[in-house]
SEDO-965705 format. One line per 5 residues: number of its first residue (from 1); for each residue x, y, z of C-alpha. Coordinates in steps of 0.1 Angstrom, whole numbers. Example, Ala and Ser with C-alpha at 12.3 -4.5 7.8 and 13.67 -1.06 7.14 Angstrom:
BEGIN
1	123:-45:78; 137:-11:71
This chain:
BEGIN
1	1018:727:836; 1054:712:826; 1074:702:857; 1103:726:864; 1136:708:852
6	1175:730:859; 1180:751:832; 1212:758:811; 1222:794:831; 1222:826:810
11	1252:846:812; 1254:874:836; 1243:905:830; 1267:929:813; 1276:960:831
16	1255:988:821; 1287:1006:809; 1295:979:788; 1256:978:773; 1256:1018:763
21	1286:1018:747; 1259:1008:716; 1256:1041:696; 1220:1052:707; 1197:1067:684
26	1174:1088:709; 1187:1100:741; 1169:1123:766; 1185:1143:792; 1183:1140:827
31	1151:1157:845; 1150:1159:884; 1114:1146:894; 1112:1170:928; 1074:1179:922
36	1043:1178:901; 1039:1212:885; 1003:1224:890; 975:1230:859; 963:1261:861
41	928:1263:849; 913:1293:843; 872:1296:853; 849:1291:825; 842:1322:804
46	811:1343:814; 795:1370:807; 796:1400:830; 764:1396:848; 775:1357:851
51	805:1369:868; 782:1394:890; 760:1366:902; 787:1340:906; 803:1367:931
56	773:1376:950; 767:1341:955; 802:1336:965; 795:1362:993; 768:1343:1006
61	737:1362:987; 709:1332:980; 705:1316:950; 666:1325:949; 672:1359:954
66	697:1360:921; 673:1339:904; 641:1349:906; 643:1381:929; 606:1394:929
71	593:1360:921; 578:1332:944; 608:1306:957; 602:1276:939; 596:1243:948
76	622:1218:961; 625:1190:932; 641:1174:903; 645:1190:871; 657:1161:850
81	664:1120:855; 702:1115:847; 714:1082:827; 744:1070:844; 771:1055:823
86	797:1046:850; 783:1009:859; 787:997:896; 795:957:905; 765:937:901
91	781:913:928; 785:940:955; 743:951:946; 736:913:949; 751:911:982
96	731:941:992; 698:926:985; 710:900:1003; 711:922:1034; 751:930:1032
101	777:954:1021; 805:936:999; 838:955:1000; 873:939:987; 855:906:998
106	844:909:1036; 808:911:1040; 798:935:1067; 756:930:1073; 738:961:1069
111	720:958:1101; 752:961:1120; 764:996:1106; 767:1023:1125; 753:1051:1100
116	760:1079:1126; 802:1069:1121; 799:1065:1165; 818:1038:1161; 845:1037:1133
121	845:1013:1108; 875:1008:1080; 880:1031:1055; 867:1016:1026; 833:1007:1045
126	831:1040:1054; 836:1054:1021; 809:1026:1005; 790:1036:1030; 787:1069:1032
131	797:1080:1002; 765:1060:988; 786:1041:961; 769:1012:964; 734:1031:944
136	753:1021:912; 762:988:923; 722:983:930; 712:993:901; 740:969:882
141	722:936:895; 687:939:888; 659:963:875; 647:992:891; 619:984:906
146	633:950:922; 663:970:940; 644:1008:950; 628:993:978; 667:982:994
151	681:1015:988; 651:1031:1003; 655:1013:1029; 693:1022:1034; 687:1057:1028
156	659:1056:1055; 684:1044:1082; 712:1066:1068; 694:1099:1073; 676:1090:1107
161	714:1084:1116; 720:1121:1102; 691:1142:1101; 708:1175:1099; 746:1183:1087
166	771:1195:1119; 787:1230:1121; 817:1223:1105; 833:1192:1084; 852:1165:1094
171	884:1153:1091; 901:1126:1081; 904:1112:1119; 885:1134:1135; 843:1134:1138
176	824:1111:1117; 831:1099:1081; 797:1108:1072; 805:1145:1064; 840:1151:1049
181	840:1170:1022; 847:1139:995; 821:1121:1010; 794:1148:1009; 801:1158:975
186	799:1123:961; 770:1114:980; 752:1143:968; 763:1136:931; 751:1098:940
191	720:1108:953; 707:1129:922; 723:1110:895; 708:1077:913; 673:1096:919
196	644:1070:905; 664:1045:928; 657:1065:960; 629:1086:953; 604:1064:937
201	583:1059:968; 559:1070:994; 557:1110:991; 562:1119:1022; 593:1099:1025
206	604:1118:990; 593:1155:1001; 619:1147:1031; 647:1130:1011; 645:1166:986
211	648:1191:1017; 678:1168:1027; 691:1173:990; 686:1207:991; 700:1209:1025
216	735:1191:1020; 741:1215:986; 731:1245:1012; 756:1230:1038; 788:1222:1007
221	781:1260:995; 799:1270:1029; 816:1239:1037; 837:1230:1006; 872:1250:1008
226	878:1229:1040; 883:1194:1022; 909:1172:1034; 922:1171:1002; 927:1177:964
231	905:1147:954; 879:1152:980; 877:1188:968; 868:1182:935; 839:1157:951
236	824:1186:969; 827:1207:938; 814:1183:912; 785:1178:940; 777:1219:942
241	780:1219:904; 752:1186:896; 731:1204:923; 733:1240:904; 722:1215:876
246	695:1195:886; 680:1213:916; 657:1249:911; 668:1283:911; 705:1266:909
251	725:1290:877; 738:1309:903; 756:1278:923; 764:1262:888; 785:1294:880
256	800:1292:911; 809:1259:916; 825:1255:878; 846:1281:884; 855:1263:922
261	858:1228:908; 882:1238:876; 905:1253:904; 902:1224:922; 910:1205:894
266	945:1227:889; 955:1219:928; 944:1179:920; 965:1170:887; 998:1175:874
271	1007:1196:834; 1007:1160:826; 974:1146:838; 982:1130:866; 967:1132:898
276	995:1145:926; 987:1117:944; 1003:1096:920; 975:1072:926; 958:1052:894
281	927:1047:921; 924:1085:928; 931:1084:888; 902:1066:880; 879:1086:907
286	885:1115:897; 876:1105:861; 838:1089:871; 833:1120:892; 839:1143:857
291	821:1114:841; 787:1114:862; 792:1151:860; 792:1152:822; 759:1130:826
296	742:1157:846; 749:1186:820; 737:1161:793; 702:1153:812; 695:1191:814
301	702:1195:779; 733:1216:786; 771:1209:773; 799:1206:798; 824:1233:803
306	854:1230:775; 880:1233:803; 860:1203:814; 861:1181:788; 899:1187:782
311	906:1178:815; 890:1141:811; 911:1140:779; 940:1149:804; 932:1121:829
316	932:1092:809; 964:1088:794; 983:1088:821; 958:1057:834; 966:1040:806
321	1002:1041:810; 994:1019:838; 976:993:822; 997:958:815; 991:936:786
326	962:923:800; 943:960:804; 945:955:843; 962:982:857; 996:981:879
331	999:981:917; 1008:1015:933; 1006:1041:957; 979:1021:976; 963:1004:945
336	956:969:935; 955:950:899; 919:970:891; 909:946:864; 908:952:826
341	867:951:827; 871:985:849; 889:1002:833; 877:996:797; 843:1007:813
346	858:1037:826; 880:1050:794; 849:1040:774; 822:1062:795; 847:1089:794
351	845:1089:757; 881:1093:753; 902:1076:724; 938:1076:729; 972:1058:736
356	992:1054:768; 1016:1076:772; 1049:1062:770; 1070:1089:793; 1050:1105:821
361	1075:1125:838; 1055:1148:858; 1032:1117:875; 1067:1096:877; 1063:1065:857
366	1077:1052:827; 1067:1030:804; 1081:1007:778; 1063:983:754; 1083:955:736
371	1066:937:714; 1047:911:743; 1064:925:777; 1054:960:791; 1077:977:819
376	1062:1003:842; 1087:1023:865; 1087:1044:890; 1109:1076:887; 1094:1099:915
381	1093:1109:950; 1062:1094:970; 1033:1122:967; 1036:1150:990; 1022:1148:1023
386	990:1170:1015; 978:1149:985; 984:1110:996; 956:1090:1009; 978:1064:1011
391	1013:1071:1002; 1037:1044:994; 1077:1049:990; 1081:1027:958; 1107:1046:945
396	1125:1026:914; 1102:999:918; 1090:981:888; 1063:955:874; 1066:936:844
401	1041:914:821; 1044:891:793; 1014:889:770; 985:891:791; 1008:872:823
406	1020:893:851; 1055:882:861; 1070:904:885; 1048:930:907; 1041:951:937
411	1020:940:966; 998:966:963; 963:969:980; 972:993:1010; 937:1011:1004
416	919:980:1004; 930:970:1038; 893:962:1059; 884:942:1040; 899:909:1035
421	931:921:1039; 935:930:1075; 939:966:1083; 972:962:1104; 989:956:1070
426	982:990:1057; 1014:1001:1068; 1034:967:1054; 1015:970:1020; 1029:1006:1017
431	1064:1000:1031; 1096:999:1006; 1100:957:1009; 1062:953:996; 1077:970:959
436	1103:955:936; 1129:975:946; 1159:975:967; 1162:979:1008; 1185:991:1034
441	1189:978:1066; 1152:971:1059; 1143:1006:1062; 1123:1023:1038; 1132:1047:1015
446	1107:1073:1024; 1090:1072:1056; 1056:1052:1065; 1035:1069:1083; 1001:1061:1102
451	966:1071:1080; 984:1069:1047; 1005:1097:1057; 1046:1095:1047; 1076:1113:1065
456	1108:1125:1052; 1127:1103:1024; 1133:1108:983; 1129:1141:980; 1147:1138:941
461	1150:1114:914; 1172:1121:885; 1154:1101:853; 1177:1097:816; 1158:1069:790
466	1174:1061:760; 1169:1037:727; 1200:1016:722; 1209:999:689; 1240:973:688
471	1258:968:660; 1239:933:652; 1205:954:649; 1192:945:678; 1174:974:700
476	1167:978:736; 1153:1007:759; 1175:1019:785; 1161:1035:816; 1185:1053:845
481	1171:1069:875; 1183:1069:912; 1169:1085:944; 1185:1101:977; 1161:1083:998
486	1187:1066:1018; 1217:1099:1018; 1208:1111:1051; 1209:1078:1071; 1233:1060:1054
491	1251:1084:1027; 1245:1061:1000; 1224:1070:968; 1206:1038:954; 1208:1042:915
496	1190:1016:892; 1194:1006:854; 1167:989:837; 1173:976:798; 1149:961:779
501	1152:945:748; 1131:954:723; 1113:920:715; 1107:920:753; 1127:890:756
506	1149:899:777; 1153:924:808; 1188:936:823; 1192:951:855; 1220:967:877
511	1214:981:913; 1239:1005:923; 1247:1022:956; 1267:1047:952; 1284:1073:979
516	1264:1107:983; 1286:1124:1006; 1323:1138:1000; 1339:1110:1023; 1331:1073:1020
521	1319:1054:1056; 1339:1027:1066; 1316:991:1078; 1286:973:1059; 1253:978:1056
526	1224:951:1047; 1206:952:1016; 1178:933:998; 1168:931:964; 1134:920:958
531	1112:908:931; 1073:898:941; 1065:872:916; 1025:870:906; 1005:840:921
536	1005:822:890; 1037:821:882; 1056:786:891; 1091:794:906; 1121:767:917
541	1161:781:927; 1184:767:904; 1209:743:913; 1239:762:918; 1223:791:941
546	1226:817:917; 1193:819:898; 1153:807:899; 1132:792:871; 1100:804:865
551	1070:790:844; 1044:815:835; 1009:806:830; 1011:801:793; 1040:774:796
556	1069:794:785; 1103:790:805; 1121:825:826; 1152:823:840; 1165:849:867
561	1201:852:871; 1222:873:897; 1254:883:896; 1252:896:933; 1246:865:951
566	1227:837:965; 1190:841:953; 1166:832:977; 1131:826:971; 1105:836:1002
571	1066:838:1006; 1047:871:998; 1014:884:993; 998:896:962; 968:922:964
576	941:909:931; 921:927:908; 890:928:937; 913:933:965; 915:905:984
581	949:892:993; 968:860:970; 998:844:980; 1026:842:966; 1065:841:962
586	1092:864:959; 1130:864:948; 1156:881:970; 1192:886:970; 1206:900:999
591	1237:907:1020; 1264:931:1030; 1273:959:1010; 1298:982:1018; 1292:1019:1028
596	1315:1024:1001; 1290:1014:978; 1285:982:961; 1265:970:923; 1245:943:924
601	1233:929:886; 1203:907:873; 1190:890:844; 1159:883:834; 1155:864:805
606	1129:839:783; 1146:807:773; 1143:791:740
C-alpha cells in the first residue's frame, strides 16, 4: 500500500442552500416516517367445509377426529423426506463433530451445555442451541451418514434435558429458552425438514423422537398466540403449518395454521416488505423460514399458498437495498456485515429475481447508487418497542462503499454479542455513538434499553430526496431528513443533508441543529460527529487539523474535509461479516454548539 503523503485540501463544502439552488429534475415531497403501516393479509381461500374444519380445530376439536372420524388414528410418522435448499456453515458443522458449538467465533464444548436452559447461556447459544440450527450446518460439512450419528447424539441429550413441554411458554427473560414460541417453531421446522439426520437410527430411539414431534406440534396448537414477538410468531406458525404437512391426519392443522401464519405475517412486515423490526437479520430469517416452508409443500407434492409466495417476493427487495457493492449487507439494528455468500444463497433459494429497491420509506432506508459508491440511510425512528430484538437508535446514520470497499460504516453486531464480542457491549453496539451520525452531550438519540429493548427518543423523521442537475451537467442525489430525538432534552432538532454526486465521487454533507421550541436556550451543548471508518481502510489527519486522508484497499486516495472543526481520528470497533469484532478507526469532529443551534459541514471526496 502507498504511504500516506498531505494532500492538496478540497474546498469546503458548499452550503446546502447554495447546492439546491441547481434546477432539480425530480423532487419528492416530504413524508413523516412515524410507523410502519401493517400488511394485511387475508387467509388463504377455502372452501366451506375447509373453513368448518379449520374452525373446529381452532376450538380445540382433534385433528384425528376431523380427519378420519370413524376410522382407526393413524400412526405417528413421516410422510415425505424434505430437500433443504437453505445451506448451513460447513465450519460451524465441523466444529460440531469436533465436539463444539461455533457461534460468531467462540467455541462453547457441547459437553458443557446446559440443555435444560438452568443456567442461562447468551443469546445466540441459546438460539443455536435450541432452536436446532446447527442440523443444517451438520449437514453442510459432510455426508449424511458421517454427521447422523453427532446430531443423534445432541438430540439424545437435548430431549432427556426436556422430556415433556411446560404449561405455558416462555419469555424472553423469564423460564428457559428452550420453549419460546420462535424457538419451538423453528425447532420443529428443523427437526422435520432435517429428518434422515436425526431419525436414521436405532427404532426405539426414532419411535420416541416421533411422539416428541408429534408432541411439540400438539403443545404450539395451544401455545402459539403467546410469542414474544412478530418474528417468533411466524416461527411457531411456519412450525404448525410443516407439521400439518408432513405429520398424519394434519389437513386440519395445515388449514389452520396458514390462515395463523399469513396473519402473522401482516403484524411482522411493513406495505413495503420490511420487517417492523427494521432488522436485515430478522429480514433474512424470516425469508429461510418461508423458504424451508416452501420446501415442505414441495416434498408433499403440494404448492405453497399464493399469499405465500408473494410475501417472499415482498421480503427480498427491501434486503437488497441493504446490500453494498460487494453483496454484503450493511450494519443495523443489531446486524453485522452478513457476507455476500449469504445472502446470494438466500435470494437464490428464495427463487426471487429482482432489484433493490432504491426508496424504502416504510422500513426507513434510503438508498443511492452512483456509478461505484452506494449510500444507505437511515430515515426512521428505531422499531417500536414490541418488535425489536435488539433495537438501535441510528437515526440519520449512514454507510458508504466504493466498488466492492467499505469506507464508512456502523459498528454493528449488537446481536452477536456472546460470542467473541463480549456481551456487556450489547448496549454500546446499539447506542447512537456506535452509528455515523451525530451526538449530544453523548446521549443517544433514542433510548438504550437492557434486552434489546429502547425507551422514548425519535418518535418522527421528516424524509425529502431529490435529483439535482447543475448547469455544467453534472448530477447529484440530494437526501434531507431530520429527527426530534434530541427536542425534549435539549430543544434542538438535528437535521442532516446528504448529496451525492452522481459518478459517486464525491459526497457532501451538512449537520444541522436547529431550535424546536418557540424560544431559543441560552449556553452550549457538546456535540460529536462521527464517522467509523472500515478496518481496511488506511487513515492519517491532515496537516493543518482540518481534514484526514484515507487509502482504501484498492490504492485510490479520499480526503475528508470539515468545515466545523478540528477532526480527530479515535479507535473503534467494527463487527465482520461472521461476527466477530475488528478494530478500527473513526473520524470525529466535536465541540460546543450553541443551544441556538449551530451547522456543521463535511466533504468527502476521491482525489485525482
Amino acid at each position: 500500500m502507498p504511504p500516506l503523503t498531505p494532500l492538496t485540501p478540497a474546498p469546503l463544502p458548499e452550503p446546502p442552500e447554495r447546492a439546491s439552488a441547481a434546477p432539480i429534475v425530480e423532487a419528492e415531497q416530504s413524508e413523516t416516517g412515524r410507523a410502519l403501516a401493517l400488511v394485511d393479509f387475508s387467509p388463504p381461500s377455502v372452501t366451506a367445509g375447509e373453513r368448518l374444519i379449520r374452525f373446529a380445530y381452532r376450538l380445540g376439536v382433534p385433528g384425528s377426529m376431523l380427519s378420519t372420524p370413524v376410522g382407526k388414528k393413524a400412526r405417528t410418522r413421516l410422510l415425505a423426506t424434505v430437500r433443504n435448499t437453505v445451506p448451513g456453515n460447513a465450519a460451524a458443522g465441523t466444529a460440531l463433530r469436533a465436539g463444539h458449538f461455533l457461534v460468531h467465533g467462540a467455541k462453547t464444548p457441547i459437553a458443557h451445555v446446559d440443555f435444560a436452559g438452568a443456567a442461562r447461556v447468551t443469546p445466540p447459544l441459546e438460539r443455536m442451541v435450541h432452536a436446532f440450527a446447527w442440523l443444517a450446518d451438520l449437514e453442510a460439512c459432510a455426508p449424511r451418514e458421517q454427521v447422523a450419528p453427532v446430531a443423534e447424539r445432541i438430540l439424545a441429550a437435548w430431549v432427556q434435558a426436556n422430556p415433556r413441554p411446560p404449561a405455558k411458554p416462555s419469555k424472553s427473560g423469564k423460564g428457559g429458552p428452550a420453549w419460546a414460541i420462535g424457538n419451538t417453531g423453528t425447532r420443529l421446522m428443523n427437526w422435520l425438514v432435517h429428518a434422515p439426520l436425526i431419525l436414521s437410527g436405532e427404532k426405539a430411539f426414532r419411535v420416541r423422537m416421533l411422539a416428541h414431534i408429534a408432541e411439540t406440534a400438539r403443545w404450539l396448537d395451544r401455545q402459539v398466540h403467546h410469542a414474544e414477538d412478530p418474528l417468533g410468531a411466524v416461527a411457531g406458525w411456519c412450525g404448525l403449518v410443516a407439521a400439518g404437512l408432513l405429520l398424519p391426519e394434519g389437513r386440519p392443522r395445515r388449514l389452520y395454521a396458514e390462515a395463523g401464519l399469513m396473519k402473522a405475517l401482516g403484524e411482522l412486515m411493513g406495505d413495503d416488505g420490511g420487517v417492523l423490526s427494521r432488522s436485515p437479520l430478522a429480514q433474512m430469517e424470516a425469508i429461510a423460514l418461508l423458504v424451508r416452508l416452501r420446501n415442505c409443500y414441495q416434498a408433499t407434492r403440494r404448492e405453497s399458498t399464493e399469499a405465500m409466495e408473494h410475501v417472499v417476493e415482498m421480503l427480498v427487495p427491501p434486503l437488497l437495498a441493504l446490500c453494498h457493492g460487494d453483496g454484503s449487507l450493511g450494519s443495523w439494528q443489531g446486524g453485522w456485515a452478513i457476507p455476500a455468500g449469504a445472502v446470494e444463497e438466500l435470494v437464490r433459494a428464495s427463487g426471487v429475481r429482482t432489484r433493490p429497491l432504491r426508496d424504502v420509506r416504510q422500513w426507513g432506508y434510503q438508498r443511492v447508487s452512483a456509478h461505484k459508491s452506494i449510500l444507505q440511510f437511515d430515515t426512521a425512528p428505531p422499531p417500536m418497542p414490541g418488535d425489536a430484538r435488539y433495537g438501535c437508535a441510528s437515526t440519520l446514520a449512514f454507510e458508504f462503499s466504493h466498488a466492492n470497499q467499505r469506507v464508512i460504516v456502523n459498528c454493528g453486531g449488537a446481536a452477536s454479542a456472546g460470542g467473541l464480542v463480549p456481551a456487556r457491549l450489547d448496549q454500546g453496539l446499539r447506542a447512537t455513538a456506535a452509528h455515523s451520525t451525530l451526538t449530544l452531550d453523548d446521549a443517544n438519540s433514542t433510548a438504550i434499553l437492557i434486552n434489546g429493548a429502547i425507551g422514548q427518543g425519535v418518535t418522527a423523521v421528516d424524509v425529502d430526496r431529490k435529483t439535482l442537475e447543475t448547469e455544467s451537467g453534472s448530477a447529484a442525489t440530494r437526501l434531507e431528513a431530520s429527527h426530534n430525538g434530541y427536542a425534549q432534552r435539549y430543544t434542538l432538532t438535528h437535521r442532516r443533508i446528504l448529496i451525492l454526486r452522481d459518478d459517486g465521487s464525491e459526497l457532501r454533507g451538512e449537520d444541522m441543529l436547529l431550535p424546536s421550541g418557540r424560544k431559543a436556550k441560552r449556553g452550549k451543548v457538546g456535540f460529536a460527529i462521527r464517522f467509523h471508518l472500515a478496518p481496511e481502510v488506511t487513515v492519517a489527519p491532515t496537516e493543518d487539523g482540518q481534514g484526514a486522508a484515507l487509502v482504501l484497499p484498492d490504492g485510490s486516495y479520499w480526503q475528508f474535509r470539515s468545515g466545523a472543526g478540528t477532526v480527530e481520528i479515535e479507535d473503534s470497533l467494527w463487527v465482520d461479516g461472521q461476527g466477530r469484532p475488528q478494530a478500527t478507526h473513526q473520524i470525529v469532529i466535536q465541540g460546543l454548539a450553541s443551544r441556538g443551534g449551530g451547522t456543521f459541514s463535511w466533504l468527502l471526496k476521491k482525489m485525482a
